[in-house]
C-alpha positions in Angstrom: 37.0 48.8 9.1 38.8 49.6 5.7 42.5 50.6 5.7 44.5 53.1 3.6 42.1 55.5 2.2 44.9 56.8 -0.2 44.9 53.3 -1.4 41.1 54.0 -2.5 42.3 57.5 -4.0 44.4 56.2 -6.4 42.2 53.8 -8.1 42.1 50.7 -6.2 39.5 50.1 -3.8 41.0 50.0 0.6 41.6 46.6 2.2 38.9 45.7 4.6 40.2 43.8 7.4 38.6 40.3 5.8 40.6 41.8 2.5 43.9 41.5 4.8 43.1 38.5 6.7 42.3 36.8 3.2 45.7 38.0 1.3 47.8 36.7 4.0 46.3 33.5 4.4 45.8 33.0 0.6 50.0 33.9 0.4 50.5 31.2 2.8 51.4 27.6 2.8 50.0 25.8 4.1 47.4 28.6 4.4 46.9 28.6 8.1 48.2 30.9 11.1 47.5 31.3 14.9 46.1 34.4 15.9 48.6 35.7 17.9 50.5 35.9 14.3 47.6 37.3 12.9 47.3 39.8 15.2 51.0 41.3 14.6 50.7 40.2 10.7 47.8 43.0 10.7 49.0 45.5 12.8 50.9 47.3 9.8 47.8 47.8 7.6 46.1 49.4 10.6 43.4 47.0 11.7 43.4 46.7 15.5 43.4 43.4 17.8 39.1 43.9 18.5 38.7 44.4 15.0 40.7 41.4 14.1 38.8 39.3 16.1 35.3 40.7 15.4 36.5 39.9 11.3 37.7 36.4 11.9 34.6 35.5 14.1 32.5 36.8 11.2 34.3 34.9 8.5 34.0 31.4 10.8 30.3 32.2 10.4 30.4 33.3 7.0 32.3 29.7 5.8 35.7 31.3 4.8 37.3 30.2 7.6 37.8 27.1 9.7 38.9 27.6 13.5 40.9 24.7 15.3 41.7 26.1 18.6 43.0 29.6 18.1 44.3 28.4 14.6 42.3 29.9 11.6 42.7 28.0 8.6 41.1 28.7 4.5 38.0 26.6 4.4 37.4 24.3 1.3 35.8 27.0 -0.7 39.1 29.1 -0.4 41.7 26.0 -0.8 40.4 25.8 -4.2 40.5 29.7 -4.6 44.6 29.1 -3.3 44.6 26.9 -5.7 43.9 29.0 -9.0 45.5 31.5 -7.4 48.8 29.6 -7.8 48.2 28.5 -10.8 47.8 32.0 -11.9 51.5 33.1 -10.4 53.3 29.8 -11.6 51.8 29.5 -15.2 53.1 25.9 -15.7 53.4 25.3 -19.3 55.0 23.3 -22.3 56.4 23.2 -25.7 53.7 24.2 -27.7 53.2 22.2 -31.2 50.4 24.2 -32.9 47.2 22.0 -31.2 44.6 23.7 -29.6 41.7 22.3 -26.8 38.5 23.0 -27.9 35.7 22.4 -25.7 32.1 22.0 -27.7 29.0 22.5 -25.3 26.0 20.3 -26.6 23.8 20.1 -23.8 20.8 22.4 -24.0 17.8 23.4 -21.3 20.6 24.7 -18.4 18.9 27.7 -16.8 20.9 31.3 -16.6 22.3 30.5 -13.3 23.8 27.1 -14.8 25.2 28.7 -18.1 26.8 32.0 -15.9 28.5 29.1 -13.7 29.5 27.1 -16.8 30.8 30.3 -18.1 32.6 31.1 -15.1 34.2 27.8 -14.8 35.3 27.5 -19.0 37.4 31.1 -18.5 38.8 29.5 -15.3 40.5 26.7 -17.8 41.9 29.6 -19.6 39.7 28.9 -22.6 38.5 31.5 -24.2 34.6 31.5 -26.5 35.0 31.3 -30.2 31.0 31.7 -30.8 28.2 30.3 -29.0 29.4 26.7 -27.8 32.8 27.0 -28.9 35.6 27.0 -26.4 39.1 27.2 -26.9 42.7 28.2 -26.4 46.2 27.0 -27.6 47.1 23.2 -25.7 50.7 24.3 -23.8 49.1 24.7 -20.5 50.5 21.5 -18.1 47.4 20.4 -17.5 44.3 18.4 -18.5 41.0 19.1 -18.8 38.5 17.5 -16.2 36.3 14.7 -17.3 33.1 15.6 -16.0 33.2 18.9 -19.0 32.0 15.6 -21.0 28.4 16.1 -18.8 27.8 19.1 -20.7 29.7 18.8 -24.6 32.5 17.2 -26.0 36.6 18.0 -26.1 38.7 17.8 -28.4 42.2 18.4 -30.0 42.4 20.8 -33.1 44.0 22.6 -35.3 42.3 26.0 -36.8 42.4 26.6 -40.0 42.9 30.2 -39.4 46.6 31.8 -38.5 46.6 30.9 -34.5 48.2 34.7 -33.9 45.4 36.6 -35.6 42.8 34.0 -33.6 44.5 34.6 -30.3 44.1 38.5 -31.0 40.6 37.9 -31.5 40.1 35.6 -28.9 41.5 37.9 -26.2 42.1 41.5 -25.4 46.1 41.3 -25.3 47.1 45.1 -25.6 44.2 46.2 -22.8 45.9 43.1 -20.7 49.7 44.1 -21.7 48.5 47.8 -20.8 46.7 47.1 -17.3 49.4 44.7 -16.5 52.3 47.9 -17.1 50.3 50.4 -15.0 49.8 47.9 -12.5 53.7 47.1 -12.6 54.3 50.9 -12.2 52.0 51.1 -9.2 53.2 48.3 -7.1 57.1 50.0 -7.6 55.5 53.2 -6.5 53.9 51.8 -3.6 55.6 51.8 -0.3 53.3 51.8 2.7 52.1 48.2 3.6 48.3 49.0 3.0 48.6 50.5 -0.3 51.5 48.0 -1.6 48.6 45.1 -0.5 45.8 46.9 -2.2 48.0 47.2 -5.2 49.1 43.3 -5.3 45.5 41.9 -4.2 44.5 43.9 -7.8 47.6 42.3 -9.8 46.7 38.4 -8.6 42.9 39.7 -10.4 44.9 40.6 -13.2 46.8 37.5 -13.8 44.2 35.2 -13.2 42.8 37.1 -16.3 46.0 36.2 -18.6 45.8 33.5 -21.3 49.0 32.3 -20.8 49.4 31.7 -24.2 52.6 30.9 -26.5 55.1 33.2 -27.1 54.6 33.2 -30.3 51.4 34.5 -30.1 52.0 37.4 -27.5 52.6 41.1 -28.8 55.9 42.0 -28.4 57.6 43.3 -25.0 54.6 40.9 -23.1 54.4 41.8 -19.2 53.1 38.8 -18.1 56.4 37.1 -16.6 57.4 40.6 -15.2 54.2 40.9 -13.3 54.4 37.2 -11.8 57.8 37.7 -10.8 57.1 41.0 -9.0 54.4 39.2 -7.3 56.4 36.3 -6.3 58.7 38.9 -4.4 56.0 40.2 -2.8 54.8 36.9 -1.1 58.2 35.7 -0.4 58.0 39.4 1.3 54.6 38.8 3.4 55.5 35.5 3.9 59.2 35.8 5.5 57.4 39.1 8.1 55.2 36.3 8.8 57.8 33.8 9.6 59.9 36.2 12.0 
């Protein structure tokens, strides 16, 4: 069952009832709920009791979710997905002192599906591909890289000769970003029904796993990135605290 059509009609696509059961639980820590809350925590997006439970039974089966007496909980697979979520909203960072990670990939022989997943993972880090090989991104994120990247190339620490704004502006699409991330800002203050203000946050959480989080100094001016993070962080505090009552 999908919720708020008009949702759909403006752009994004409706909220299936895995969609909502997903958001909620991804919003919450620690990221489990009894399904007598689940029940009411649905009822405003318009997915019904039966369909509720048909969902959850589906998405035991399916791996996404554990069940421990009538508590469903994120499996594995989605802890990790919470995880990077999170990441995404709280953008830890640090001082940055002109040094950049650069990730080198030496190995050679991985098949397509290996070099899609390697792919995946690399943007995941926030790095971004210079050319073929060649990762990087500016070094103020607060955290380290994970050792077992040294199974397929080398890391290091650099600093490029080239001005690091004009390489960031290269490296990623910041006006498309700044410009998704405004419309996105507008849409979310315009929406006011519960189906289409979840549609419109599940698409900004996308969108900010997308951002670089890079230095201020090497943002365009008037950057939305903070805005959007805070507007989300409203919005759980939101979900969470209906939740809670």
């Amino acid at each position: 069952m999908n919720v708020s059509p008009r949702a759909g009609e403006a752009g994004l696509p409706p909220l299936s009832a895995r969609s909502v059961v997903l958001s909620l639980l991804l919003g919450t820590h620690p990221p489990e709920l009894p399904v007598r809350e689940l029940v009411r925590a649905v009822e405003p997006f318009g997915v019904g009791g039966s369909t509720l439970r048909a969902a959850l039974s589906r998405m035991v089966a399916a791996g996404d979710l554990r069940r421990a007496d009538a508590v469903y909980r994120l499996s594995d697979r989605l802890l990790a997905r919470q995880r990077r979520q999170d990441e995404a909203v709280e953008a830890r960072t640090r001082a940055w002192d002109g040094d950049w990670e650069m990730v080198v990939i030496t190995v050679t022989g991985r098949g397509p599906a290996e070099r899609a997943d390697l792919r995946t993972r690399l943007t995941a880090l926030r790095l971004a591909e210079l050319r073929e090989g060649v990762w990087l991104r500016p070094a103020n994120l607060r955290r380290a890289l994970p050792d077992d990247l040294t199974r397929v190339g080398q890391t290091y620490t650099a600093r490029p000769g080239r001005p690091a704004r004009e390489l960031a502006g290269e490296l990623w699409p910041l006006e498309t970003w700044a410009a998704t991330a405004r419309a996105l800002l507008d849409r979310v203050a315009r929406a006011h029904r519960p189906a289409d203000r979840f549609t419109a946050f599940a698409a900004v959480v996308r969108h900010l796993l997308a951002d670089p989080v890079l230095p201020p100094a090497l943002l365009p001016a008037d950057w939305p990135g903070a805005a959007l993070r805070a507007a989300y962080a409203d919005f759980q505090r939101e979900v969470t605290g209906a939740i809670g009552r």
